[in-house]
C-alpha positions as CSV (number, residue, x, y, z in Angstrom):
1,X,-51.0,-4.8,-23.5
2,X,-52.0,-4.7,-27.3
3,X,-48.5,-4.0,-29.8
4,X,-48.3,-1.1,-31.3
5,X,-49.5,-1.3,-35.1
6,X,-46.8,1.3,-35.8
7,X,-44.1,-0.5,-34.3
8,X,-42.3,-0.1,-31.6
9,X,-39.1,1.6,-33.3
10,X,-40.4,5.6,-32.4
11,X,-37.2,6.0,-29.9
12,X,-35.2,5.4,-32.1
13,X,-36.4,7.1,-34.8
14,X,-35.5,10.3,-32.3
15,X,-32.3,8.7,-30.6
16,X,-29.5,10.9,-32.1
17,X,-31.6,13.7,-33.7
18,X,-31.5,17.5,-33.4
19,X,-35.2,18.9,-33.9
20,X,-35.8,22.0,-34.3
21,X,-39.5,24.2,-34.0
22,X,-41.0,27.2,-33.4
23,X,-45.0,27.8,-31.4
24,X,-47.7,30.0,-33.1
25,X,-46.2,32.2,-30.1
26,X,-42.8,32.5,-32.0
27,X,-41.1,30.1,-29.2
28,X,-38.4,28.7,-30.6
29,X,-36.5,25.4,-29.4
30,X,-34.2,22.7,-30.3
31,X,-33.7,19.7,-28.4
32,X,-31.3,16.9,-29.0
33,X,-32.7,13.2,-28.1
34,X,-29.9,10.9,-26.3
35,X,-32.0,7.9,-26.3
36,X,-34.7,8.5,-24.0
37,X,-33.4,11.7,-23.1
38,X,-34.6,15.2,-24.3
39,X,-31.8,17.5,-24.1
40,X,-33.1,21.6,-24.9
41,X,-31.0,24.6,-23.6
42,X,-33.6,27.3,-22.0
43,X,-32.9,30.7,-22.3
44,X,-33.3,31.9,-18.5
45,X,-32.4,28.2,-17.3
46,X,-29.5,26.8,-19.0
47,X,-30.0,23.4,-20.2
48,X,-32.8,20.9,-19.0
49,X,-32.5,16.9,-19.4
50,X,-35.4,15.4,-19.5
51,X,-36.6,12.0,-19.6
52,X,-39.5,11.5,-22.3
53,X,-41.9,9.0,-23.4
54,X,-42.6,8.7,-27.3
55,X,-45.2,6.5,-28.9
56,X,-45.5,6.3,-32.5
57,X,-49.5,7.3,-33.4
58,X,-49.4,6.9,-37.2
59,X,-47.1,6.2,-39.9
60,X,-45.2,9.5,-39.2
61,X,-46.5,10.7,-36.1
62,X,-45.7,10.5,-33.0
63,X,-46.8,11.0,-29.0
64,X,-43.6,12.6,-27.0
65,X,-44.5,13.3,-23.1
66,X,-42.4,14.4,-20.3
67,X,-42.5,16.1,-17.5
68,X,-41.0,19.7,-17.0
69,X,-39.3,20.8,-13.5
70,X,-41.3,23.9,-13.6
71,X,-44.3,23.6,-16.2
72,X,-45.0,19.9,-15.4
73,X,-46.4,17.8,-18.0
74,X,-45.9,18.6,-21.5
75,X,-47.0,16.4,-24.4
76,X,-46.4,17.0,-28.2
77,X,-47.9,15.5,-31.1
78,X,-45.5,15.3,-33.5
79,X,-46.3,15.0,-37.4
80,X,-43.0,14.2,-39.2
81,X,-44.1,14.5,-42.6
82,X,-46.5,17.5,-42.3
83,X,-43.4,19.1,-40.4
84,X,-46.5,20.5,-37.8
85,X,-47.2,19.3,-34.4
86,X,-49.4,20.2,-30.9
87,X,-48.5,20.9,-27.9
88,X,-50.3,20.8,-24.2
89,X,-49.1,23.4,-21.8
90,X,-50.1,23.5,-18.3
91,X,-50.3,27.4,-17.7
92,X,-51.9,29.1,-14.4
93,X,-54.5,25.6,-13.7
94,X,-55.2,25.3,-17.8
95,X,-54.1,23.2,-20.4
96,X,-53.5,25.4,-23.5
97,X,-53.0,23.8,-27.1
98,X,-50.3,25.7,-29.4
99,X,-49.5,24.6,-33.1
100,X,-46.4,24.6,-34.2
101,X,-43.8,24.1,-37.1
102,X,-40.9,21.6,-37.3
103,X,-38.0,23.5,-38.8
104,X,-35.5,20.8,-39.0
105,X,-35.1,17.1,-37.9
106,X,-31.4,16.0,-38.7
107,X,-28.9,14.3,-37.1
108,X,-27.4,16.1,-34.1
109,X,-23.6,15.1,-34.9
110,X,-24.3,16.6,-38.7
């Protein structure tokens, strides 16, 4: 397999970071990243671990994939410095596309 031109630093680049977004929908979330771990509490279902895969894709963007309990495989395109990103959402047999907004990327213990 080729290396990544980017590097292959993108976990931890999220490994002990809060980040925060909202959807075009107004869905809001923040999830905490424990190493490969993507930790969001779900209104309705409490709080979700879920393993994730992230790729860096460009300088600052990033591929982040995982798979949700109920939903099943989400992916995010993630543009750090733009503060935007994409998101595929299985829903009812379709894939829908939302943009959204990155309202804060910090440290989780600040």
């Amino acid at each position: 397999m080729a290396e990544n031109k980017f590097g292959s630093d993108a976990l931890n680049v999220f490994d002990g970071k809060s980040f925060s977004y909202v959807y075009e929908n107004d869905w809001a979330f923040t999830n905490v990243f424990e190493g490969a771990t993507r930790i969001s509490v779900v209104e309705g279902r409490g709080t979700l671990r879920e393993h994730v895969e992230i790729r860096r894709v460009g300088p600052d963007a990033y591929f982040i994939a995982w798979i949700d309990d109920e939903m099943g495989a989400l992916t995010q395109l993630v543009d750090l410095a733009a503060k935007t990103l994409l998101v595929s959402v299985p829903i009812e047999g379709k894939i829908e596309v939302w943009t959204g907004t990155i309202t804060a990327f910090d440290d989780a213990n600040a």
